[in-house]
MIROKE-794774 format. One record per residue (C-alpha): residue number from 1; residue in three letters; x, z, y. Coordinates in pm, whole numbers, plus 50000, padded with zeros to 5 digits. Each point is the difference from the previous one (the first is absolute). Layout:
! MIROKE-794774
[NUM, 'ALA', [X, Z, Y]]
...
! end
This chain:
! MIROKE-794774
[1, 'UNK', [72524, 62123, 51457]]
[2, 'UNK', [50351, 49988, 49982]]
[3, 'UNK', [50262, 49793, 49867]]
[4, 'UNK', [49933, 49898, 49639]]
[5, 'UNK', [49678, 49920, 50086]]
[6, 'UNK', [50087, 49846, 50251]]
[7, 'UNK', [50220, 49743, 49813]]
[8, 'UNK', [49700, 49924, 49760]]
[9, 'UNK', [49753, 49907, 50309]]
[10, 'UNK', [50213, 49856, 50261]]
[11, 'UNK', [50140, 49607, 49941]]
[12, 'UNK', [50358, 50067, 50157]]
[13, 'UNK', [50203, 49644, 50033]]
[14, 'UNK', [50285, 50014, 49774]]
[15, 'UNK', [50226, 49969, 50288]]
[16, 'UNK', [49898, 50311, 50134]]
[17, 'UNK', [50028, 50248, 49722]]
[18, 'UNK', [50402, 50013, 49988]]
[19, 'UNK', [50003, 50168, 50358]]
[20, 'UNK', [49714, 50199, 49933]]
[21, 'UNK', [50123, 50117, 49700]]
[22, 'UNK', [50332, 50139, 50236]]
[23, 'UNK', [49787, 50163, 50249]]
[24, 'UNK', [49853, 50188, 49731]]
[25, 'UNK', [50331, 50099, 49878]]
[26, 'UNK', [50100, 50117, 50322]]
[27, 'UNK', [49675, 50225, 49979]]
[28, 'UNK', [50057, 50197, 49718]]
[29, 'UNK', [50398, 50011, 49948]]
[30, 'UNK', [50077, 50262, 50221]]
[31, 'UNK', [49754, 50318, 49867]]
[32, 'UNK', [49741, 50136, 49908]]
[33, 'UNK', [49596, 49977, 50081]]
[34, 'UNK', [49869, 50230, 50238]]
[35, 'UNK', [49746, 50240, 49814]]
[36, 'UNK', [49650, 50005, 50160]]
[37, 'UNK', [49937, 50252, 50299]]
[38, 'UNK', [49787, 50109, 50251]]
[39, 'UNK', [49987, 49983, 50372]]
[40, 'UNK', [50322, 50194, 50082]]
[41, 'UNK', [50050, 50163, 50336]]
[42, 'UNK', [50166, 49864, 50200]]
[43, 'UNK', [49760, 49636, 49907]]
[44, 'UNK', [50294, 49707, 49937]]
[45, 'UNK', [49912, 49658, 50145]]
[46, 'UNK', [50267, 49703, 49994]]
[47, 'UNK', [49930, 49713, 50196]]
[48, 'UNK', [50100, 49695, 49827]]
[49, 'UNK', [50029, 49652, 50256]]
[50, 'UNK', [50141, 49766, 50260]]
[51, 'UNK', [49996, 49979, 50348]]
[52, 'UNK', [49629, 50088, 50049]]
[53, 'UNK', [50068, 50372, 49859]]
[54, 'UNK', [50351, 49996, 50199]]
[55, 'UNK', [49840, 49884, 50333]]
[56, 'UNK', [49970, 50334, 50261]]
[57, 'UNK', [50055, 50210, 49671]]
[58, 'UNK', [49691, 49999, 49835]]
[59, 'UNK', [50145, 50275, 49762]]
[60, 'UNK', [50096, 50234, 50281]]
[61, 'UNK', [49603, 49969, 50164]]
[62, 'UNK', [49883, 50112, 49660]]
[63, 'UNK', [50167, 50298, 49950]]
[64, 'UNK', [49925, 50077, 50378]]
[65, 'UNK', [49632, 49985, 49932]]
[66, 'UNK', [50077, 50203, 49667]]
[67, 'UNK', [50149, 50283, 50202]]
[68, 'UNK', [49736, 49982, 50262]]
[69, 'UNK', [49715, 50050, 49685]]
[70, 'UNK', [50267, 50290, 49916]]
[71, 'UNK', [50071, 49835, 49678]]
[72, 'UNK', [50326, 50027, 49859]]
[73, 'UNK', [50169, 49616, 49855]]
[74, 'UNK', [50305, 49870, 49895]]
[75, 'UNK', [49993, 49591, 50121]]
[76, 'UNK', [50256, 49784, 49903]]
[77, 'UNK', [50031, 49584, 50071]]
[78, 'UNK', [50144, 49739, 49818]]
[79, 'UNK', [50035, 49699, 50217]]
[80, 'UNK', [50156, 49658, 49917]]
[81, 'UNK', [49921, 49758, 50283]]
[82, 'UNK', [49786, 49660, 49989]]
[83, 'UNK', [49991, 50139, 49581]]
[84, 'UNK', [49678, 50037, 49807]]
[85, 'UNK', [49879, 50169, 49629]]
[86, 'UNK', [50163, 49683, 49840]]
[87, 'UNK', [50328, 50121, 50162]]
[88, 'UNK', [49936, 50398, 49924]]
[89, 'UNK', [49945, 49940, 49614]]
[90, 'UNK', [50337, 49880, 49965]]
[91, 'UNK', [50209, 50251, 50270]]
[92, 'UNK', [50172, 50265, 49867]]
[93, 'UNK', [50031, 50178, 50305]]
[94, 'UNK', [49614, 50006, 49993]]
[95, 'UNK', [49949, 50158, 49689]]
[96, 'UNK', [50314, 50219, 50081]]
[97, 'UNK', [49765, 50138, 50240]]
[98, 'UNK', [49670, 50018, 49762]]
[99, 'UNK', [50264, 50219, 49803]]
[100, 'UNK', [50044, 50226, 50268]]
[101, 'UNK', [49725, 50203, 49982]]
[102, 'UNK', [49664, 50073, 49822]]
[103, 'UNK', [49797, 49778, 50239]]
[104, 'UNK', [49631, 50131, 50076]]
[105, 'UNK', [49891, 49666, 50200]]
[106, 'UNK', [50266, 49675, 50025]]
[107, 'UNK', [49836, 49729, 50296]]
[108, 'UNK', [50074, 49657, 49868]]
[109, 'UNK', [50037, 49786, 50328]]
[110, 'UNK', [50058, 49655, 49847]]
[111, 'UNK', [50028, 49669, 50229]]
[112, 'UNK', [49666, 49938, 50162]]
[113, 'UNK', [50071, 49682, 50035]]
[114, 'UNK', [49966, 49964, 49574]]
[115, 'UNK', [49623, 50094, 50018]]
[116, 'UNK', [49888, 49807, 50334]]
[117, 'UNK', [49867, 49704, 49825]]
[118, 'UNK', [49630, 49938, 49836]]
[119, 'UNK', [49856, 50244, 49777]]
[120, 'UNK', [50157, 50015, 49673]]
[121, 'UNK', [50289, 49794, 50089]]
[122, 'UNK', [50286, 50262, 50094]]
[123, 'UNK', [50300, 49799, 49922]]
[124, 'UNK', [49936, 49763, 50324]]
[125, 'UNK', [50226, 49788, 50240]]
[126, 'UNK', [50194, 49815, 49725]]
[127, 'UNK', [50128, 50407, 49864]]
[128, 'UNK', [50028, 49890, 49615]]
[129, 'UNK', [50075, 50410, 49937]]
[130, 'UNK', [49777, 50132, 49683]]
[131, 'UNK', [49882, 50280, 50314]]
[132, 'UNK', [49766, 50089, 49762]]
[133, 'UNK', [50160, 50086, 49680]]
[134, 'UNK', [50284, 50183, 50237]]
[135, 'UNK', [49769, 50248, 50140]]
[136, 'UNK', [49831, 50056, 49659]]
[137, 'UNK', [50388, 50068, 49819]]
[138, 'UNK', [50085, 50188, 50324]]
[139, 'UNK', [49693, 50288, 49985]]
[140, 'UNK', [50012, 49991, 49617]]
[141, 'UNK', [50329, 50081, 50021]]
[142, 'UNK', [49986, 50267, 50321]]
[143, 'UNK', [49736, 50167, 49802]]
[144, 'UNK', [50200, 50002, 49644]]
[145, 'UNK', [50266, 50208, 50232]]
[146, 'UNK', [49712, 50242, 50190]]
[147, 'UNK', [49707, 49989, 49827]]
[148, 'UNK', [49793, 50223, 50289]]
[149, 'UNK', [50145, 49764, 50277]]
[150, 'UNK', [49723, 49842, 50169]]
[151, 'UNK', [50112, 49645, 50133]]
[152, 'UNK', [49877, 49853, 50327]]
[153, 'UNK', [49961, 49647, 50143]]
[154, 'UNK', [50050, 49972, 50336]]
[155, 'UNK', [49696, 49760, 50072]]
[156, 'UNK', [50196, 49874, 50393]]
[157, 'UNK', [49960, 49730, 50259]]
[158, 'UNK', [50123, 49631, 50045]]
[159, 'UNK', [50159, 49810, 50284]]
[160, 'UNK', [49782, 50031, 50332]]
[161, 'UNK', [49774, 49666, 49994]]
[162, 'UNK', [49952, 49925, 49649]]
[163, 'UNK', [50154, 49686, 49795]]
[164, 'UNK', [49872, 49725, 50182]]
[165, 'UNK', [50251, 49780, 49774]]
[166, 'UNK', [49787, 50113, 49726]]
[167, 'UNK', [49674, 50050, 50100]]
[168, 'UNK', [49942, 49802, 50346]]
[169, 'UNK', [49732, 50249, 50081]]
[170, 'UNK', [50182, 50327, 49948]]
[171, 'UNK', [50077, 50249, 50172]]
[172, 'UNK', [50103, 50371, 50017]]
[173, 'UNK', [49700, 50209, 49858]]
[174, 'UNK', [49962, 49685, 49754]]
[175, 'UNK', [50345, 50020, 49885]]
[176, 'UNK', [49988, 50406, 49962]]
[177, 'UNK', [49654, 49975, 49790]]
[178, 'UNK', [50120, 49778, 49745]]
[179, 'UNK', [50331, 50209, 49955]]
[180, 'UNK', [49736, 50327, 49948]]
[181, 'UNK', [49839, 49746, 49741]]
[182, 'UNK', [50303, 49908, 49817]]
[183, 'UNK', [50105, 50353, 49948]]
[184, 'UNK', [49641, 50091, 49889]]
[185, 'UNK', [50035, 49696, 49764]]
[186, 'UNK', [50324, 50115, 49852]]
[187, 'UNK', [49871, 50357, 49983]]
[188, 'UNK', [49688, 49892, 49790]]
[189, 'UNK', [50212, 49822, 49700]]
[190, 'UNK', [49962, 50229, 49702]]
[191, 'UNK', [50369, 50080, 49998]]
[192, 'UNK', [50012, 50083, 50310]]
[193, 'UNK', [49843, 50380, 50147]]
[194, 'UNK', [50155, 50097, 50335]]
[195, 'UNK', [49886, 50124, 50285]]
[196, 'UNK', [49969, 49779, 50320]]
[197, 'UNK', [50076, 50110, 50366]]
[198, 'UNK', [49770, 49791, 50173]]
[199, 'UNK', [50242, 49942, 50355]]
[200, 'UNK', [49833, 49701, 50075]]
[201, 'UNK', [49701, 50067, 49959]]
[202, 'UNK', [50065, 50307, 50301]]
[203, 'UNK', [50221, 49667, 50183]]
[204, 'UNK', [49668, 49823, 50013]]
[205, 'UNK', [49768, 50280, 50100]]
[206, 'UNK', [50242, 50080, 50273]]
[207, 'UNK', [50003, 49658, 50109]]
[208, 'UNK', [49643, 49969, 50008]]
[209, 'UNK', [49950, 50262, 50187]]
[210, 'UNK', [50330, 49983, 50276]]
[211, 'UNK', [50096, 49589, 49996]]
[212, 'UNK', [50236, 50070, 50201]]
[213, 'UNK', [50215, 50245, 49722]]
[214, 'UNK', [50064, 49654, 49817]]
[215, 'UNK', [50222, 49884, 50273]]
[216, 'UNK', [50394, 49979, 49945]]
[217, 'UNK', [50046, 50264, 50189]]
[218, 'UNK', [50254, 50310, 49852]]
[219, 'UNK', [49763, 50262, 50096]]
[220, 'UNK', [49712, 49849, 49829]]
[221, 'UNK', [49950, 49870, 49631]]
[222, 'UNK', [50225, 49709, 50045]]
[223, 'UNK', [50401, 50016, 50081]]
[224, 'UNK', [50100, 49688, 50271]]
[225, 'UNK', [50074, 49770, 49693]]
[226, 'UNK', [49660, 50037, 49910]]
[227, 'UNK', [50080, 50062, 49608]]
[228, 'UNK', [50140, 50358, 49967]]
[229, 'UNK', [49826, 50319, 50108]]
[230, 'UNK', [49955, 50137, 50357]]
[231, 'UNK', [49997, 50360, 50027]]
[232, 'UNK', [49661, 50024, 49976]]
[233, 'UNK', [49989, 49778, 49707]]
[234, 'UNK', [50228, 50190, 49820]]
[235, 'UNK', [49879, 50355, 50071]]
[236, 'UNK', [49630, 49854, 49900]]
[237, 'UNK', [50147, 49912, 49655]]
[238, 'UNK', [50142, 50394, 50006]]
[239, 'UNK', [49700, 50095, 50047]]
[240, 'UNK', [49819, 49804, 49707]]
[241, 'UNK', [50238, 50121, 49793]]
[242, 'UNK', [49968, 50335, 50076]]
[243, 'UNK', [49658, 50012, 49949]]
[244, 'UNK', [50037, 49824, 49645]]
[245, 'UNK', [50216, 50213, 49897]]
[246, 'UNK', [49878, 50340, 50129]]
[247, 'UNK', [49599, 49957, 50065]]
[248, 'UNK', [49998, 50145, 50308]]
[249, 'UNK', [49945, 49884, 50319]]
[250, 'UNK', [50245, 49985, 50297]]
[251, 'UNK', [49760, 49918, 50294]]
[252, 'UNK', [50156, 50255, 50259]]
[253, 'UNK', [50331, 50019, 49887]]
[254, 'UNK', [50205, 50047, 50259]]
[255, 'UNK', [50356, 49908, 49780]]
[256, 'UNK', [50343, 49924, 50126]]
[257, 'UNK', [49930, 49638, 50016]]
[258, 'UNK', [50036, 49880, 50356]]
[259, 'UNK', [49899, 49654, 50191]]
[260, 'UNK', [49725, 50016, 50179]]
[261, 'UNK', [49649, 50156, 50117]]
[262, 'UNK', [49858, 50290, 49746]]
[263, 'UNK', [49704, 49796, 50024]]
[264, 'UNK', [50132, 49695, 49826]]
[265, 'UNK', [50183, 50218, 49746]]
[266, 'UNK', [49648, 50175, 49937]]
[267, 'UNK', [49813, 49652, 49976]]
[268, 'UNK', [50264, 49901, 49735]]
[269, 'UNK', [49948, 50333, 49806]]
[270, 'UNK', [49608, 49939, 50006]]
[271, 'UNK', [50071, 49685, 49862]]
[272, 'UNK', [50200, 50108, 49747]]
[273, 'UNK', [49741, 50210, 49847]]
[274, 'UNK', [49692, 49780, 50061]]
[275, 'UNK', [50241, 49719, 49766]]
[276, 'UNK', [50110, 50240, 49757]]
[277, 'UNK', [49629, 50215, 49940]]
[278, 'UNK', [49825, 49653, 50030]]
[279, 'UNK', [50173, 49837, 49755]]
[280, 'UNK', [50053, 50239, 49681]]
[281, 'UNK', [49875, 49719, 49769]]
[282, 'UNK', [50243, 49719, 50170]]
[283, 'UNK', [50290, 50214, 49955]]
[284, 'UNK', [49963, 50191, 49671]]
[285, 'UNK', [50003, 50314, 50122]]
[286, 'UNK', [49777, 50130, 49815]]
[287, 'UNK', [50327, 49990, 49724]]
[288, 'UNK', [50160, 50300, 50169]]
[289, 'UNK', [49746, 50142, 50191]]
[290, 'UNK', [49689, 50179, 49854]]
[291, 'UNK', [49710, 49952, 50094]]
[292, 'UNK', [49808, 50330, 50102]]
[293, 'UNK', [49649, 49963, 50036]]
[294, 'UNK', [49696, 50332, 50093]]
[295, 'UNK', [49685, 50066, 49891]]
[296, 'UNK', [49899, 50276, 50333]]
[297, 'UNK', [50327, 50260, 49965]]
[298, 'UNK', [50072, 49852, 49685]]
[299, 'UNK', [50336, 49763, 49980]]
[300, 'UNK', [50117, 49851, 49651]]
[301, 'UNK', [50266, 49759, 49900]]
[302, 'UNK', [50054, 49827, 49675]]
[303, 'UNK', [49967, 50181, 49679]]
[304, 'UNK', [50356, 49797, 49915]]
[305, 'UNK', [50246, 50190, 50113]]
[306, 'UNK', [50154, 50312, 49854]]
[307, 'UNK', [50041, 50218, 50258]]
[308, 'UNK', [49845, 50090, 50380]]
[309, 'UNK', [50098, 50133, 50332]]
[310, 'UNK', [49749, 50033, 50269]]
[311, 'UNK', [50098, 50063, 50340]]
[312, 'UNK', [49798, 50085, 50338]]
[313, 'UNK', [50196, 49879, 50312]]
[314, 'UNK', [50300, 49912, 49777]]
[315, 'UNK', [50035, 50408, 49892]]
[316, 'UNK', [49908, 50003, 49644]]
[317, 'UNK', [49726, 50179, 49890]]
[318, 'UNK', [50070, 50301, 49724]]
[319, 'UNK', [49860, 49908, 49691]]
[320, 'UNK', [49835, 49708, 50099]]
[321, 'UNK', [50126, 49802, 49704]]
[322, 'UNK', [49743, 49838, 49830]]
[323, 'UNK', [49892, 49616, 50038]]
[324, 'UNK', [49708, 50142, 50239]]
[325, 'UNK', [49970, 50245, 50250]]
[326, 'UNK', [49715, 50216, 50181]]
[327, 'UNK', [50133, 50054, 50387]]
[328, 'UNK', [49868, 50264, 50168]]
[329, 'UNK', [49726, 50039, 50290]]
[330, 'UNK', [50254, 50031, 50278]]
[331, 'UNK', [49720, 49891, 50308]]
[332, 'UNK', [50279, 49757, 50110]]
[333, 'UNK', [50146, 49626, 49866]]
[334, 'UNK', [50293, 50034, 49750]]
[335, 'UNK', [50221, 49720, 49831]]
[336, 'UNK', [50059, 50014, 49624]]
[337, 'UNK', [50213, 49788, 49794]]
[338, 'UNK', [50158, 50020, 49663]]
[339, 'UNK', [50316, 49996, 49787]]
[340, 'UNK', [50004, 49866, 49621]]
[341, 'UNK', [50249, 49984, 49752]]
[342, 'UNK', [49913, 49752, 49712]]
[343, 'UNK', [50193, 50024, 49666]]
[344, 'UNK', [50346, 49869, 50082]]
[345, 'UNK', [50031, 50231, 50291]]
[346, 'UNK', [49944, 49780, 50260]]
[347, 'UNK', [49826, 50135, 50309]]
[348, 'UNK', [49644, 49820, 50214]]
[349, 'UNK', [49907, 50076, 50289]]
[350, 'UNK', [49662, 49961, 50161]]
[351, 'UNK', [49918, 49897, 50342]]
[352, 'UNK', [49832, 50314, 50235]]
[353, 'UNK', [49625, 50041, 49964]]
[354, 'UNK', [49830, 50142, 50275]]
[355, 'UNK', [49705, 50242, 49900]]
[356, 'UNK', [49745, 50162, 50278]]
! end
């Protein structure tokens, strides 16, 4: 839905729309749209955030565990400090660097702190922003400038003990779940169809599992100030983002990334996966990935698409380009997975599927 609809189903207070109205401006003065694409090679990713994408590089970890899966990326960050969407939509030097290229996947990393309250209620803490209405004019108008970029939320963490302040019984997974629910809430208004990267929902299954991981400690999931990102905090939300964007798993991965034990780094991976593969529905990824589904050797995807690329151990398979294909009797387990192109151009692609 984008912006003249928008207008005609949104109630904007009047004192908004004049610096609205010069953010869009600042949108659209300088060029031209983007046309629609596909997936180019190498696949662009820009990092959009504050200090929880700045904190140990989060950027940097991401294209290490890109070059580990041997896939080739260009990732670029735009950071403004302590700043969230309602200070993007109106930055120049933000858009300057939507501009800059034909984006495949921009990660919105917005102030947490904006969705930590009860369900539904996402401008909290006395915030009078329109959050809301900002992210909807901010993907409408992302997408008017790429229409094949797919936009990410990144779905993070609060401060290490909850809100007591807020909620006297709160605490840290409490806090984390009802910033997971207040993205899924924003994600489910009709003008709104993103895809999620559930990070704390993989904070809480890590904590579960390891207590100990929550503690402000820089080599865990906490830095000492018990707000921003250890190192493992910040390479868990790499890897949740890695497997939202590419669909594959990076359990083994031995990447660049260094700060402790290969068995911690492995446990994070795992639980990277399990959060992404277990929560398809949560996040919407079923809105950029297809879903491939066998009847014996038989895989099909949706009918929807215009055009297919199947591929056996990420090798493509000659020919193999209808919305189902037959694999062969090989006597062993292969993984299968599929690219489709739907009308604009734009390119899915599936998560592995596994047939014996």
């Amino acid at each position: 839905m984008y912006l003249s609809m928008l207008f005609n189903k949104v109630l904007i207070p009047k004192n908004l729309k004049k610096p609205m109205a010069g953010a869009l401006f600042l949108l659209f003065f300088a060029g031209g749209i983007y046309p629609a694409h596909g997936q180019s090679s190498p696949v662009r990713i820009l990092f959009i955030g504050n200090s929880f994408t700045e904190g140990n590089d989060l950027p940097d970890i991401e294209s290490g565990l890109a070059e580990t899966a041997g896939i080739k990326t260009e990732i670029k960050a735009y950071i403004a400090l302590g700043k969230s969407v309602d200070y993007f939509i109106h930055d120049p030097a933000c858009w300057n660097f939507i501009r800059s290229r034909p984006w495949d996947y921009i990660v919105i990393q917005d102030d947490q702190q904006y969705y930590s309250g009860s369900v539904g209620k996402i401008d909290s803490f006395g915030y009078p922003s329109p959050l809301l209405i900002n992210n909807i004019i901010f993907q409408d108008s992302i997408k008017k400038l790429i229409p094949c970029v797919k936009i990410i939320y990144f779905a993070g963490w609060g401060k290490n003990g909850g809100d007591t302040s807020m909620f006297p019984n709160d605490n840290t997974v409490k806090l984390v779940r009802r910033i997971a629910d207040n993205y899924l809430y924003m994600n489910n208004l009709p003008m709104v169809h993103n895809v999620i990267a559930p990070i704390g929902i993989a904070w809480i299954s890590c904590i579960n599992q390891r207590p100990h991981l929550a503690s402000n400690v820089d080599t865990f999931l906490y830095s000492p100030d018990g707000r921003h990102p250890g190192k493992a905090g910040s390479y868990l939300a790499a890897c949740v983002i890695f497997v939202t964007v590419f669909h594959r798993s990076p359990v083994g991965f031995k990447d660049s990334y260094r700060f402790v034990s290969q068995n911690l780094k492995t446990f994070l991976q795992q639980n990277a996966w399990d959060a992404v593969t277990g929560s398809i529905k949560y996040s919407n990824l079923g809105g950029i990935a297809p879903v491939v589904r066998n009847r014996g050797r038989t895989m099909y995807a949706s009918k929807k698409y215009t055009s297919y690329q199947w591929y056996n151990n990420n090798s493509p398979i000659k020919g193999a380009n209808l919305y189902l294909y037959k694999c062969p009797l090989t006597g062993k387990a292969q993984e299968y997975r599929v690219e489709a192109i739907d009308k604009k151009g734009c390119i899915y692609r599936s998560f592995p599927l596994r047939i014996n």
